[in-house]
Backbone bond lengths (Angstrom), bond angles and torsions (degrees), N, CA, C in turn:
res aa  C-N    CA-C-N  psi(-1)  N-CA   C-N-CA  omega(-1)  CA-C   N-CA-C  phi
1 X - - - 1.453 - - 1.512 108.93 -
2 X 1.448 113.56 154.12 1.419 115.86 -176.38 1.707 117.05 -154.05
3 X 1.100 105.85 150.23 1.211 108.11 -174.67 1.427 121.73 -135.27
4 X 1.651 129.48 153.76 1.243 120.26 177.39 1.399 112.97 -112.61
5 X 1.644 124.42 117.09 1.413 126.96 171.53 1.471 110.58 -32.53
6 X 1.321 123.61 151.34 1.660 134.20 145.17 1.440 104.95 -54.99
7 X 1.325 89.06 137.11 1.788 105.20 167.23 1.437 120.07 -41.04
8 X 1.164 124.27 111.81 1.254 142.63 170.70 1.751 124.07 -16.83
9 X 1.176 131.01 80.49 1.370 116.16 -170.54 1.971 120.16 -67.35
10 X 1.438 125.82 160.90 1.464 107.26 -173.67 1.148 93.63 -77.74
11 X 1.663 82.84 -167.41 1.508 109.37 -159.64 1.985 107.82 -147.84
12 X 1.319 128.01 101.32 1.286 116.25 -164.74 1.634 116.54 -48.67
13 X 1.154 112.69 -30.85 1.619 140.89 -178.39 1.413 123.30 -51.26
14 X 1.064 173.58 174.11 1.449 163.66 -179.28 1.786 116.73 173.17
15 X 1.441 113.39 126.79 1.032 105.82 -161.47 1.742 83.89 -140.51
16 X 1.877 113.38 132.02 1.389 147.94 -173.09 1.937 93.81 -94.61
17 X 1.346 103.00 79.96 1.571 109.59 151.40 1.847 129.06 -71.67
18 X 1.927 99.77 108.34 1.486 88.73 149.91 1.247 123.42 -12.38
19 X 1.626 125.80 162.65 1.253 162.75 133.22 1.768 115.04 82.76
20 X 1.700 99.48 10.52 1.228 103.79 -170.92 1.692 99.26 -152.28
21 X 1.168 133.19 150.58 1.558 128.49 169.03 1.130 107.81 -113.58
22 X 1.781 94.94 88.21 1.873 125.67 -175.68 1.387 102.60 -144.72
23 X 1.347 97.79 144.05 1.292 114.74 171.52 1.665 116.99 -108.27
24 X 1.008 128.01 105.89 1.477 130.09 -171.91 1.525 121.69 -97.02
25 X 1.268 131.08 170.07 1.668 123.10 173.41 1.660 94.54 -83.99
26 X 1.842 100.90 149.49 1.173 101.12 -174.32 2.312 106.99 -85.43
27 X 1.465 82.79 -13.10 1.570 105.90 165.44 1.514 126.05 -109.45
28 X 1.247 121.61 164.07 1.588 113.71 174.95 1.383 99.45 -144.42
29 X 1.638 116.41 179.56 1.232 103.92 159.11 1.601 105.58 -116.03
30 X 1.634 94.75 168.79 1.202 99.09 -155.44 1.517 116.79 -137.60
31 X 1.298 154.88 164.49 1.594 133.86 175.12 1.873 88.71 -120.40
32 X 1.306 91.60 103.60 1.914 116.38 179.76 1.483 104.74 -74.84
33 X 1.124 127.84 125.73 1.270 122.35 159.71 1.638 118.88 -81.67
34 X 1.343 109.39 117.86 1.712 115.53 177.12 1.134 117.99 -85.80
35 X 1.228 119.93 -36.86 1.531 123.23 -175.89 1.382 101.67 -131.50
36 X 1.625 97.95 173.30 1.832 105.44 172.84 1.499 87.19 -130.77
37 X 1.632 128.24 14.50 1.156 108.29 147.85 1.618 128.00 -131.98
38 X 1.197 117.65 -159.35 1.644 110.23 -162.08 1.601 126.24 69.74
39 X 1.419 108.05 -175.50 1.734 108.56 171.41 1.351 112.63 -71.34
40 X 1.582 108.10 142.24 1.281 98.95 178.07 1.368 121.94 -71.68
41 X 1.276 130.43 5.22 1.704 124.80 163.14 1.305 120.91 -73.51
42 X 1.918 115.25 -19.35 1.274 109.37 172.85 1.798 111.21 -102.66
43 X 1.528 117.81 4.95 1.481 141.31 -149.72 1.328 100.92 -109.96
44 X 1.737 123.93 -22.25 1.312 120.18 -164.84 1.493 104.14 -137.50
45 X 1.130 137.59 86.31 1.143 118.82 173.18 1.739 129.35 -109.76
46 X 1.547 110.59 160.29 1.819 109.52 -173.55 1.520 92.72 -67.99
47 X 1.726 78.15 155.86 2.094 93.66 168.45 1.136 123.76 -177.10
48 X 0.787 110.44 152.61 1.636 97.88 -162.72 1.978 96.71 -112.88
49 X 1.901 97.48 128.59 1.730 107.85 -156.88 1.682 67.51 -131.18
50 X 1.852 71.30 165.44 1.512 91.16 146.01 1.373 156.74 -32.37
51 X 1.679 155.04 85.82 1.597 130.56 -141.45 2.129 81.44 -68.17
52 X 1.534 88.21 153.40 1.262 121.37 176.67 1.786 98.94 -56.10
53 X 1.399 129.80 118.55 1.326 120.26 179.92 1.313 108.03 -95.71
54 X 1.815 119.06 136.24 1.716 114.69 -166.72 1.210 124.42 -93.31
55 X 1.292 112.26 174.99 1.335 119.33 -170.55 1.194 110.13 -105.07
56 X 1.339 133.98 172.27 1.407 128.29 -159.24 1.443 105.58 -84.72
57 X 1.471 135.34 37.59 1.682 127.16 -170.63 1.742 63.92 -169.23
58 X 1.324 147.50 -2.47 1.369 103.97 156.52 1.352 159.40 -98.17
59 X 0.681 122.06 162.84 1.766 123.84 -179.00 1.628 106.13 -94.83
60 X 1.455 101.27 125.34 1.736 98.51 162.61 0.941 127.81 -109.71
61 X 1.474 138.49 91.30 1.097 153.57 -159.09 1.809 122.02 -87.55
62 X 1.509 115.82 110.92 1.303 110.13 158.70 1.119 139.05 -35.13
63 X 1.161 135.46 114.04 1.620 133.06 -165.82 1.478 109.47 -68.22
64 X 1.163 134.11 125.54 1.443 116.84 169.98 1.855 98.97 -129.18
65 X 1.006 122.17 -33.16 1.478 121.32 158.66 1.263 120.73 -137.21
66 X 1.631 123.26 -176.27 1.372 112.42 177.35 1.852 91.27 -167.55
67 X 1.390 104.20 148.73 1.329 120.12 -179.90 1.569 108.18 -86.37
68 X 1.320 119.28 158.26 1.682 126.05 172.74 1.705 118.45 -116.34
69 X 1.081 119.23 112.14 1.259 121.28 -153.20 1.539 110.15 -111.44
70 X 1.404 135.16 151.71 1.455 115.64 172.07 1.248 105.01 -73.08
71 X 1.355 132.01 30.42 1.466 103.00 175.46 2.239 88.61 -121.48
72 X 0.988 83.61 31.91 1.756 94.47 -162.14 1.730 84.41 -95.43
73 X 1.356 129.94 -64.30 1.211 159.52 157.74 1.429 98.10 -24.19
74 X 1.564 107.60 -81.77 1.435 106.23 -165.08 2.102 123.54 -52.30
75 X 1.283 92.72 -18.13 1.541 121.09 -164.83 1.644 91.09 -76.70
76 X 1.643 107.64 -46.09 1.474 110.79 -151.72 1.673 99.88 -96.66
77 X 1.226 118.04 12.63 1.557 126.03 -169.02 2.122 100.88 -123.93
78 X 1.510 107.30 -0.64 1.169 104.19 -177.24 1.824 110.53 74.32
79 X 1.570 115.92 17.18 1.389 107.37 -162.24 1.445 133.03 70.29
80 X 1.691 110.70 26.45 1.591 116.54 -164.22 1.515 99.55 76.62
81 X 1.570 158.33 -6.60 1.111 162.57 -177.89 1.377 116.83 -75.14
82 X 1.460 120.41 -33.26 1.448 109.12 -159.17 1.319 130.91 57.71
83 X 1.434 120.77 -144.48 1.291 126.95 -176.24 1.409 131.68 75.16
84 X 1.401 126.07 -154.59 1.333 125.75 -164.63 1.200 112.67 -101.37
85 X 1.258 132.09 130.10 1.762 107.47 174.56 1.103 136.91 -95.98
86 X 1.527 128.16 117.05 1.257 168.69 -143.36 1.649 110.28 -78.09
87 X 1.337 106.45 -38.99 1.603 98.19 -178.82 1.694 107.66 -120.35
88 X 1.615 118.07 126.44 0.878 112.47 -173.89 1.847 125.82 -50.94
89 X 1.106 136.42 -178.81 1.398 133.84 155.31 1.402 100.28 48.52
90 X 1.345 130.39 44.46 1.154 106.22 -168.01 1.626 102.65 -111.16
91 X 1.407 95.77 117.93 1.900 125.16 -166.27 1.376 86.61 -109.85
92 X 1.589 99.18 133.00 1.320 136.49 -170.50 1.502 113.90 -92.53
93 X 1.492 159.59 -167.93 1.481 152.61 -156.99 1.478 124.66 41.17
94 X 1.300 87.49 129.34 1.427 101.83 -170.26 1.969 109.66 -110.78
95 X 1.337 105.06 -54.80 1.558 111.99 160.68 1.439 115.37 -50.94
96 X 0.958 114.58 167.34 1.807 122.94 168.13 1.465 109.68 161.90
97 X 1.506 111.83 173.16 1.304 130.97 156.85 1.152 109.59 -154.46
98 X 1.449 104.70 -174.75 2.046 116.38 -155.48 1.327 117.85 140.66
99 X 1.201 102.72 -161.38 2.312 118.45 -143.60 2.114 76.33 -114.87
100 X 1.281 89.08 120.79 1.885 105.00 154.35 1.129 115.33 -49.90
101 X 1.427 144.28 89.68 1.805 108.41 176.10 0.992 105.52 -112.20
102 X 1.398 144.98 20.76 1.571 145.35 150.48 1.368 117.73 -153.79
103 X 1.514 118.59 141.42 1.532 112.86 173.64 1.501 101.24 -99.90
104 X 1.784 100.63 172.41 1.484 97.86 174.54 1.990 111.19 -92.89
105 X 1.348 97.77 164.72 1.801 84.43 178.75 1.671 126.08 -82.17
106 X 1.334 100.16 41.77 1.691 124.42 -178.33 1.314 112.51 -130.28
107 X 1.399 115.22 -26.69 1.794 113.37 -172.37 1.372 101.51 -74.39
108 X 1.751 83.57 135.68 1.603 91.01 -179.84 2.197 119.50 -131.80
109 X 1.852 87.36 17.50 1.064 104.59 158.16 1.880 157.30 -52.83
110 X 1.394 85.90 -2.22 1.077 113.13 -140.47 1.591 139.95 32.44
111 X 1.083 117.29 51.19 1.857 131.04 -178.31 1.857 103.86 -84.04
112 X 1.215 106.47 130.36 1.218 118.24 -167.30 1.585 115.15 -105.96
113 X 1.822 144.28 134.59 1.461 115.23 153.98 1.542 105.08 -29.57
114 X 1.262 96.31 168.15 1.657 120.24 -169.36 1.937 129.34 62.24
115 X 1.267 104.03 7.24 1.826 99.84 -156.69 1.291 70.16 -90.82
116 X 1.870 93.30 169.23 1.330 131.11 173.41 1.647 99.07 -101.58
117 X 1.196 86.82 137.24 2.309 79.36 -168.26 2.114 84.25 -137.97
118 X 1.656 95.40 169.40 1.116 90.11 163.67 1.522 84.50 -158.63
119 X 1.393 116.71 173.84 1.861 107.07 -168.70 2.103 88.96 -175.20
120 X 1.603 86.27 170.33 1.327 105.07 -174.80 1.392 87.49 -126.98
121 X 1.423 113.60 131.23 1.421 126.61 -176.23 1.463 112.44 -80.85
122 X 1.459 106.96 -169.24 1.630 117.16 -164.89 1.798 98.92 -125.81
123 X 1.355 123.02 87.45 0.646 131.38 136.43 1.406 147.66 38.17
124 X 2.074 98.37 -67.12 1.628 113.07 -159.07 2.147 70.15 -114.65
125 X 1.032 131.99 28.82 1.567 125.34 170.46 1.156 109.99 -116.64
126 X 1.626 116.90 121.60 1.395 108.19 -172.89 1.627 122.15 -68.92
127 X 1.191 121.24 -9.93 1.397 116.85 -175.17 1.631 113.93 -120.02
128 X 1.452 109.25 92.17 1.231 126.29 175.39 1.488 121.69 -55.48
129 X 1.106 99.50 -144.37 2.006 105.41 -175.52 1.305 119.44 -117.56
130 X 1.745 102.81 15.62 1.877 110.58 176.53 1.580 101.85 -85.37
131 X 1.138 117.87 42.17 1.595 132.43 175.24 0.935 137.00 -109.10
132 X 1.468 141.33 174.55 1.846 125.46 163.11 1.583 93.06 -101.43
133 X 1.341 140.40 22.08 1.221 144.70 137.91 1.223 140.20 -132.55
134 X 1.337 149.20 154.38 1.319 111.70 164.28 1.971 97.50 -157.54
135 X 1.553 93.03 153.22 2.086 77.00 -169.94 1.090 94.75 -94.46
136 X 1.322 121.33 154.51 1.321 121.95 155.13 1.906 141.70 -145.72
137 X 1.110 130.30 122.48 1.486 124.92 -144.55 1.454 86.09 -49.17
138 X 1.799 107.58 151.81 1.571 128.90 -174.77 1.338 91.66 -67.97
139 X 1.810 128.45 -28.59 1.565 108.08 -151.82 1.584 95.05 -84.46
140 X 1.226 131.28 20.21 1.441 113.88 -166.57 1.660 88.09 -139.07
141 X 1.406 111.92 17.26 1.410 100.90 163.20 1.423 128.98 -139.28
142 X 1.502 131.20 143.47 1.415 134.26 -164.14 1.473 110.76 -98.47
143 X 0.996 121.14 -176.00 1.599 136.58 163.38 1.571 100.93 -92.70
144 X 1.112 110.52 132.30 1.492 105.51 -173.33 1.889 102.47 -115.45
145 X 1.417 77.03 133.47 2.048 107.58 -172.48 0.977 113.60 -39.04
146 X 1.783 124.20 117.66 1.042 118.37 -173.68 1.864 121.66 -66.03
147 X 1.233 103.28 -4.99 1.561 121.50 -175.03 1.854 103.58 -85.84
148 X 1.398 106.61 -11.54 1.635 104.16 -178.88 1.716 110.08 -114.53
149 X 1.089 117.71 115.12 1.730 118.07 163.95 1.728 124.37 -41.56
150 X 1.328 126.82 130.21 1.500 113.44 176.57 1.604 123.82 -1.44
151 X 1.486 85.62 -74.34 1.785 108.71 170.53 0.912 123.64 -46.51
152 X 1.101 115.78 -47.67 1.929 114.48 168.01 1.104 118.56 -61.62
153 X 1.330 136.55 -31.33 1.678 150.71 -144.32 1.727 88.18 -106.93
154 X 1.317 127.96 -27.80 1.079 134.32 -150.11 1.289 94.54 -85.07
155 X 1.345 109.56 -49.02 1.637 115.78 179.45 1.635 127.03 -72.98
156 X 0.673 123.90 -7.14 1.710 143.36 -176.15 1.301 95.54 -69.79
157 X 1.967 126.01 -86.57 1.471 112.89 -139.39 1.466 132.37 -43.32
158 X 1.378 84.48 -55.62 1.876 93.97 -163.19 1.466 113.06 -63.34
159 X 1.828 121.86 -35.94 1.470 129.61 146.80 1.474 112.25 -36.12
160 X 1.130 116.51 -80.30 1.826 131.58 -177.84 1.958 94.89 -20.08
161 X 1.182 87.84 -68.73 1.648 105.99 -132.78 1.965 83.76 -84.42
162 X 1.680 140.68 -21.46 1.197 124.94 147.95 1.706 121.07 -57.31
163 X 1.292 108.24 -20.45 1.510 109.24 -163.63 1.587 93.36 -81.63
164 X 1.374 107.67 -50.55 1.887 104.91 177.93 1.255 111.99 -79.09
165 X 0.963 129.75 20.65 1.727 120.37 -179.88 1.760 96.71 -112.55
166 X 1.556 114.43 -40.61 1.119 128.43 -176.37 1.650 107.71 -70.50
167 X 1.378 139.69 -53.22 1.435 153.51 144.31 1.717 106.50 -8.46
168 X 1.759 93.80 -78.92 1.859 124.36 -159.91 1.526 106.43 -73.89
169 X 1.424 97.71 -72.37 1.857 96.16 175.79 1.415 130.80 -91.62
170 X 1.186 137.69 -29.13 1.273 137.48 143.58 1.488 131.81 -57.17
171 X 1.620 124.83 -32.23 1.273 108.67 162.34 1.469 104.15 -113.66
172 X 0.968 155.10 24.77 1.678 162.76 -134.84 1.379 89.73 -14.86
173 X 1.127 98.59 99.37 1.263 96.23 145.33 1.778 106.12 -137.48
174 X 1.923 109.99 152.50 1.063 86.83 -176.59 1.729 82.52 -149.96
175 X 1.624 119.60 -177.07 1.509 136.43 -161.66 1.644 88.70 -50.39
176 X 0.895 142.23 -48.66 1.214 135.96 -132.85 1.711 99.44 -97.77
177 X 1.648 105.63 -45.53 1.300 108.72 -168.43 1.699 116.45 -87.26
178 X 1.499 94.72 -7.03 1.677 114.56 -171.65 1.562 115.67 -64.35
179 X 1.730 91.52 -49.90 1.598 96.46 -164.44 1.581 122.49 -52.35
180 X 1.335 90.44 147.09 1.633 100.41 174.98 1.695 101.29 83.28
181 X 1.367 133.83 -2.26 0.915 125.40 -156.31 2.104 96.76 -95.64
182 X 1.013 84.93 161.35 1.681 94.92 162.25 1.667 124.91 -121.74
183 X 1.236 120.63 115.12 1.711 115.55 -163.86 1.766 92.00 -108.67
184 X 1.422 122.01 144.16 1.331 114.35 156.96 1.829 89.17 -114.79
185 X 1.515 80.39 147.51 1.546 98.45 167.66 0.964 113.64 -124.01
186 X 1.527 124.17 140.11 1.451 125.95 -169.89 1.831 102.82 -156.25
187 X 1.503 116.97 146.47 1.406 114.40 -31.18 1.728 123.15 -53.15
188 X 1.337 126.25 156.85 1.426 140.08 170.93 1.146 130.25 -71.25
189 X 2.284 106.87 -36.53 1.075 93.93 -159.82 1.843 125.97 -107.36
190 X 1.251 90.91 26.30 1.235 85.68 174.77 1.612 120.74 -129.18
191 X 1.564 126.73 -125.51 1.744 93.86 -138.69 2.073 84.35 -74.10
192 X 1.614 100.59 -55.54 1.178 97.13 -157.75 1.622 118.94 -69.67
193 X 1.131 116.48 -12.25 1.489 128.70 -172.95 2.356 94.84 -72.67
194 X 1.497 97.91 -19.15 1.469 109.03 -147.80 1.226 83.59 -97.61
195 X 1.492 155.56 -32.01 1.403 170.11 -144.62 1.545 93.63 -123.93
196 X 1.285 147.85 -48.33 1.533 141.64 165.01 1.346 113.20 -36.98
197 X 1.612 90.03 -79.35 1.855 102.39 -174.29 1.765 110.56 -36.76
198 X 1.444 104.10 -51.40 1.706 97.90 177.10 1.454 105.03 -66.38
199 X 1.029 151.12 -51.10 1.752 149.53 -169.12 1.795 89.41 -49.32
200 X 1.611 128.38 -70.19 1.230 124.70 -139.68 1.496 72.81 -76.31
């Protein structure tokens, strides 16, 4: 599933990023997680934090959509744990796509201001892609297909890239050793079962 943020409101603030000649908000807004318990309408709320500052292999990418993942849930529930929450600003999404507007002064990918990117996030970083920014290392991000909309592109990684990890490195299988073979996958119908069936 995927979704596209509301248009970005300003920001009086302005912050001159390395590796690109952009001017960015030195704030964004953001959907903060407060709790890991209750409904999530009183569990998640907008706010406007700090933009995420990058690392030298990152990319800061404009949010224009973002995918919802069960591990989006599991993240925002403490793991079934509950409790207090421990890391400040801590913005939830891991999928996404969006507009480049700064590189870090280490990427050596070649990713430019202006690309259309789409990427599967990092996980162990507290500030995901439920943002109007979010950084993210170049190696975990693509150019996204000009044949797919934000939203569409948004939904792909973390499906895509479980379906080939599960296939390639967990069952090895690969072109050579595949053929002729017959795989059932079960279940089929959802994201990653849906990204398998096409690979085998």
């Amino acid at each position: 599933m995927a979704a596209s943020p509301s248009s970005p409101t300003g920001a009086s603030s302005a912050l001159f990023l390395a590796g690109a000649a952009t001017v960015v908000p030195t704030t964004m807004r953001a959907f903060v997680v407060k709790s890991h318990e209750g409904p999530v309408a009183e569990a998640i709320v907008e706010e406007r934090i700090p933009t995420t500052p990058l690392r030298e292999r990152d990319l800061l990418v404009r949010v224009r959509a973002v995918g919802l993942n069960p591990i989006d849930v599991k993240k925002r529930t403490n793991y079934g744990g509950g409790g207090a929450i421990s890391v400040p600003n801590l913005v939830l999404g891991y999928d996404g796509a969006g507009v480049v507007e700064s590189v870090g002064s280490h990427c050596s990918l070649g990713f430019r201001r202006g690309d259309e990117v789409f990427f599967a996030g990092d996980i162990s970083r507290p500030q995901g892609s439920n943002a109007e920014f979010v950084a993210v290392d170049e190696r975990i991000v693509a150019h996204k297909p000009k044949t797919l909309s934000f939203s569409e592109a948004a939904a792909y990684p973390l499906a895509a890239l479980t379906g080939a990890e599960a296939l390639c490195e967990q069952g090895g299988f690969t072109p050579e050793n595949a053929a002729g073979k017959l795989l059932l996958v079960l279940p089929g119908a959802g994201g990653t079962g849906t990204f398998a069936i096409q690979y085998a």
